[in-house]
N, C-alpha and C positions, 0 to 999 in steps of 0.2 A: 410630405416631410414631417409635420406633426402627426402624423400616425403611427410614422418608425420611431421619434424622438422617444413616445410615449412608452413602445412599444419597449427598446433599448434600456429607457429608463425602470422598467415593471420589470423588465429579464435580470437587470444588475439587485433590483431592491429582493427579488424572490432568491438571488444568487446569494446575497449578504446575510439575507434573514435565515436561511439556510445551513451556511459556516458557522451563525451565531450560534444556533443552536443545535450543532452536531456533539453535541457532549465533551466540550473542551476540555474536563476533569481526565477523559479518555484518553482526550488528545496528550495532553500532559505525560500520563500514564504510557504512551505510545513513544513520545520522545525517550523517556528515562530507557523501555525497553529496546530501542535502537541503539543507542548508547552502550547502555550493557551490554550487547553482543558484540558490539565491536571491540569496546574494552578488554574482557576475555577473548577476543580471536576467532569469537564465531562467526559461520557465513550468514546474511540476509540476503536469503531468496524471494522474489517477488512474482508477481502471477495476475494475469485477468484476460476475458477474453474480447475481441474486439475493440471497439475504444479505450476498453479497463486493459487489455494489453498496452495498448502507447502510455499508459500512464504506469503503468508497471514497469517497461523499457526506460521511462521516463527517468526511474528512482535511480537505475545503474548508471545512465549518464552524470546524473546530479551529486550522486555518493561517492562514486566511483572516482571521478574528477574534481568537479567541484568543493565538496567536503574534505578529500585530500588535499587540494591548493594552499587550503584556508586552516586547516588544524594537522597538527601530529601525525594523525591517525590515518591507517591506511585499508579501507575497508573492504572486506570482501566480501561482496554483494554480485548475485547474479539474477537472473530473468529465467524463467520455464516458458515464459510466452515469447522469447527470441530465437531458438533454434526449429528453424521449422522443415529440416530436415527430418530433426527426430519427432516432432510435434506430427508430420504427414505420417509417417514409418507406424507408431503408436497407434493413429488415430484410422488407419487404412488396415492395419495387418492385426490389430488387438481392437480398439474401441476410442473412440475420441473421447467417452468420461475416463480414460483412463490416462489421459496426457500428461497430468500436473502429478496425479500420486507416482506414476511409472516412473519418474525421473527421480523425483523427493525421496523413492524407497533406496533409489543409489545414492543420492545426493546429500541427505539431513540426516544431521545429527542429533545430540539432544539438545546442545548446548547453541546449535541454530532459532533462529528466528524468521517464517514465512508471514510477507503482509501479503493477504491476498486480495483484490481490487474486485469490484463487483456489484453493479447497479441491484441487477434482482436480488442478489446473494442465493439463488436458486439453482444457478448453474449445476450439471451431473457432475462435470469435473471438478467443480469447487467445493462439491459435498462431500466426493471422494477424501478431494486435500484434507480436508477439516477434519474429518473421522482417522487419516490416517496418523497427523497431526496431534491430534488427543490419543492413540494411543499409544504412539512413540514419545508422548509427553515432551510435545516440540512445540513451543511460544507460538500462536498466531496471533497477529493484527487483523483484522477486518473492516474494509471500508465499503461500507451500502448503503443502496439509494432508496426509492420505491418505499415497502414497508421492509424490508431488509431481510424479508426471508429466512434461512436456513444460518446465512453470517453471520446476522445479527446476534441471531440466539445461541452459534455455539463457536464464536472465534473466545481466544482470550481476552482480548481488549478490542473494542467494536466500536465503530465510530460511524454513524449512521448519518446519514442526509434526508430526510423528509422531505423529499420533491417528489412526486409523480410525473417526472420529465429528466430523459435521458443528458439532455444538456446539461442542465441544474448540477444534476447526477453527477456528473463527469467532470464539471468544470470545478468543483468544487473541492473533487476530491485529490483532483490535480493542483487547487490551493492549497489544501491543508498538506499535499507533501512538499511544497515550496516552502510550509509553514514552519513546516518540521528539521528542515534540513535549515532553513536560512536562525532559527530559534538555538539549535544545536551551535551554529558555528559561533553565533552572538555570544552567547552561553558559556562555551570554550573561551573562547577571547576572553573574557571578562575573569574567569576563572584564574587564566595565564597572569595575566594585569595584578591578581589581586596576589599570587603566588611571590610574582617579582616585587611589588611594593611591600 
């Protein structure tokens, strides 16, 4: 039992130290541009593959719903990594790096904003989004773990984790969008509050 106590406790403190220092200036940066697309009416599209999928799924249930509950605003936000009709179709009869741009080319506009989810930031498919992204001068977020790869270096606002472990990875960046959305509604509220008094 003190092996696991030890062990649980080393996992949350590599977890915390992690969050602290994923570039919170970014994070910031990352709120404001969630905001602003919703504000004008753009869609937020989100994306990642495996784990970074649930946690991209993750963003529609929480935006979707929850951020409506609680503010004004009625956001339109979608997943690339939920239809997996079209995701098999694409990835069977054209090329699996071609899943997230094939969609994105029908889907994004300019005045959209894609966060894309992603441990290595390596992925074929996420290097596509990116490039496609920058040249239809379309907002991305980037969240990566490892050394960050390819997202790191060329999302718009990039918010890294320095773990070398897919947990860390992943669970972290599943806080910072609980960060994001629960910072957002506070934010709102307070905003409303200060409108009415």
């Amino acid at each position: 039992m003190k092996s696991f106590n030890k062990f649980v406790s080393n996992y949350i403190g590599r977890l915390s130290f992690s969050i602290l220092n994923s570039n919170l200036k970014n994070l910031n940066l990352s709120v404001k541009e969630i905001l602003k697309t919703i504000k004008k009416n753009g869609k937020i599209f989100v994306c990642g593959n495996g784990g970074s999928a649930a946690i991209a799924n993750h963003y529609v249930v929480d935006f979707l719903k929850y951020f409506r509950q609680h503010t004004k605003y009625k956001p339109k936000i979608f997943s690339l990594s939920n239809n997996i009709e079209t995701i098999t179709a694409v990835s069977n009869d054209i090329n699996y790096d071609e899943v997230f741009k094939f969609q994105a080319e029908s889907y994004c506009e300019k005045k959209d904003l894609i966060i894309i989810v992603s441990s290595s930031g390596n992925s074929s498919n996420i290097k596509k989004l990116v490039k496609f992204a920058k040249k239809n001068k379309i907002t991305t977020i980037g969240f990566s773990g490892f050394k960050g790869g390819f997202l790191k270096k060329n999302s718009d606002i990039s918010i890294h984790i320095d773990a070398n472990n897919y947990g860390i990875s992943e669970d972290a960046h599943h806080i910072l969008m609980h960060i994001q959305l629960q910072y957002l509604i506070s934010f709102l509220k307070k905003l409303n509050k200060n409108i009415l008094d």
